[in-house]
N, C-alpha and C positions, 0 to 999 in steps of 0.2 A: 435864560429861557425856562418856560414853567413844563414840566414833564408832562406829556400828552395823554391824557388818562382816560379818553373816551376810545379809543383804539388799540389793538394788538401790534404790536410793532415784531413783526423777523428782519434778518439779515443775513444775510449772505457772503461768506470770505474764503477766501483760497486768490490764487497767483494766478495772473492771466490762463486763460483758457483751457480752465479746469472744468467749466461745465454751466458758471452759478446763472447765467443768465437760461439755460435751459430748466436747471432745477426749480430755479424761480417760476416760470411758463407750468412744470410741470404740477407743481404744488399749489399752484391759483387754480388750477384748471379738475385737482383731485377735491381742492375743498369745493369749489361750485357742486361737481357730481353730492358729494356728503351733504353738501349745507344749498340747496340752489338760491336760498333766500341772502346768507351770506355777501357782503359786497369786498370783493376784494380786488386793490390794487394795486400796481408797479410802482417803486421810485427807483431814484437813483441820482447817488450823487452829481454825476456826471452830464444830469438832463442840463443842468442848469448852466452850465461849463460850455456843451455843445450850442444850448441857443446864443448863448452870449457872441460865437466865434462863427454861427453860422452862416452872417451875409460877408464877413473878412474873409472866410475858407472859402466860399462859393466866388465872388468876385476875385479872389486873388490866384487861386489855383483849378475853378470850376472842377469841385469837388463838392458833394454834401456830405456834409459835417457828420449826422446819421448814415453813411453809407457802412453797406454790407462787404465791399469789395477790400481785399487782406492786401491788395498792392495800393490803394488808394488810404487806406487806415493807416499805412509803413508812413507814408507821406505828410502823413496832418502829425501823426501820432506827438511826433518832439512840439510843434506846437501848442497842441492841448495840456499836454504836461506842464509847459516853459509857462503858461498861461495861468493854468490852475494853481502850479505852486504860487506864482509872485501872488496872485490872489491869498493865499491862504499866510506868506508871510506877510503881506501887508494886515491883515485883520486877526492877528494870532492864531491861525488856524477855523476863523469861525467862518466865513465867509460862504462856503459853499455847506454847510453844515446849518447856518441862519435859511438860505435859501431852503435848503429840504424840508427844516421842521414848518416851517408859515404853508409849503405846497401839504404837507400830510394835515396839521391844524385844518385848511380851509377844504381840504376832502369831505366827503361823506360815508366813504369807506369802515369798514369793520376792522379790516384787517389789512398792516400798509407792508408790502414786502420789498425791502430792499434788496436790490440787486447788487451793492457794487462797495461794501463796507469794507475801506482800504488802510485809513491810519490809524496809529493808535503808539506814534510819537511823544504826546504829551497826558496828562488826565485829561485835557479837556479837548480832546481829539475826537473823532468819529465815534471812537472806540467808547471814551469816556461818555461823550454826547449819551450815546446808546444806552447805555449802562442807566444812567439816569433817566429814563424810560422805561427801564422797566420789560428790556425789550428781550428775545431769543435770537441768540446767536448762535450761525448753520455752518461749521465751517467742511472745506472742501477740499479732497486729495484727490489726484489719481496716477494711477501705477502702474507700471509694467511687469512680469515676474520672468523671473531667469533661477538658473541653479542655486544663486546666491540669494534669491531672495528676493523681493520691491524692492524696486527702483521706481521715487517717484518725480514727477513732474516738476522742476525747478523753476524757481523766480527768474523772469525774465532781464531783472534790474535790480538797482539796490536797492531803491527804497520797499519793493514787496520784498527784498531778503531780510533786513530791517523789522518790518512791519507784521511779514505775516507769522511768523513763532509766536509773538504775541495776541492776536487774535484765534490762533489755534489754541494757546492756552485758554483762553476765555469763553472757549465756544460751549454752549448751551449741551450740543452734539456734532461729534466729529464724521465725517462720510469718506470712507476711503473707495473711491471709484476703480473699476480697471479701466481702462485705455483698449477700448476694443474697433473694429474695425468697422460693423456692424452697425449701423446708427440705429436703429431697430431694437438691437442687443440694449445700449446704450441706452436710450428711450423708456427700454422695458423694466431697465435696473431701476434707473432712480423714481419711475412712475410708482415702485414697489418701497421704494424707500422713504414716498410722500405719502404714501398709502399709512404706512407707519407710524408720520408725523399728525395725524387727523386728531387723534383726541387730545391730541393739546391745545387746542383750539376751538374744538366744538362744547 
């Protein structure tokens, strides 16, 4: 695949539900305010994963495959996974990765933000893909603090135990978030910390 040279490509990594798909929302929404003229849009690996799976999960467990519900996500979850790997070992890893770049290629967007930058197993992984792009990598903490110190957020599974040390090495910039209670709080931080990310893109 030819690197995509008419668009700004970000990304986005950290370990389930650290925040990326809020950061994501929050940092489309600060470039608009800067740039209104600006076209920026969402990908994600995983769009292409979910339609694939979407009338097999709806017919078979009447469930949508995009749903928001954390008991009903518990339920699909081992299938999307069981699904997405055998895909990515039948096609050496490219398979959902061919998907993303043809959906960013055929955009008209300025700026493509990914949400969901997970492996980075082989050079020609997610990670690697990336890399040849030419692209900025956001990676994503967040923590607790106690006497001892941060305590942060752990991988839920092995393969982001795996996977993410590696993409935290690589990241463009690192965000270490707190774990607050406040969504508001929450909101306010990274609204501030997209604020920051602006000139590198304008």
């Amino acid at each position: 695949m030819s690197p995509i040279l008419d668009k700004k490509l970000i990304a986005f990594s950290g370990v389930a539900r650290v925040g990326k798909n809020s950061f994501a929302n929050s940092l489309q929404e600060t470039l608009k305010d800067f740039a209104p003229n600006l076209k920026v849009q969402q990908f994600s690996f995983a769009e292409s994963l979910r339609q694939e799976l979407f009338h097999f999960i709806n017919d078979n467990f009447n469930i949508d495959v995009f749903t928001e519900d954390e008991e009903e996500k518990a339920i699909i979850r081992p299938i999307l996974i069981a699904y997405g790997n055998a895909k990515r070992a039948q096609t050496n890893n490219q398979y959902w990765i061919e998907k993303l770049h043809k959906r960013i290629e055929r955009s008209d967007c300025d700026i493509a933000i990914i949400t969901d930058l997970r492996y980075a197993e082989n050079e020609k992984d997610e990670l690697g893909w990336f890399k040849e792009q030419n692209g900025k990598l956001f990676h994503i903490k967040r923590f607790t603090k106690s006497k001892n110190g941060k305590s942060y957020k752990k991988a839920p599974n092995e393969f982001e135990k795996q996977n993410d040390p590696k993409l935290e090495a690589a990241a463009f910039k690192k965000f270490e978030i707190p774990i607050v209670d406040d969504k508001d709080e929450f909101f306010k931080i990274i609204k501030d910390e997209c604020e920051s990310l602006v000139g590198l893109f304008l």
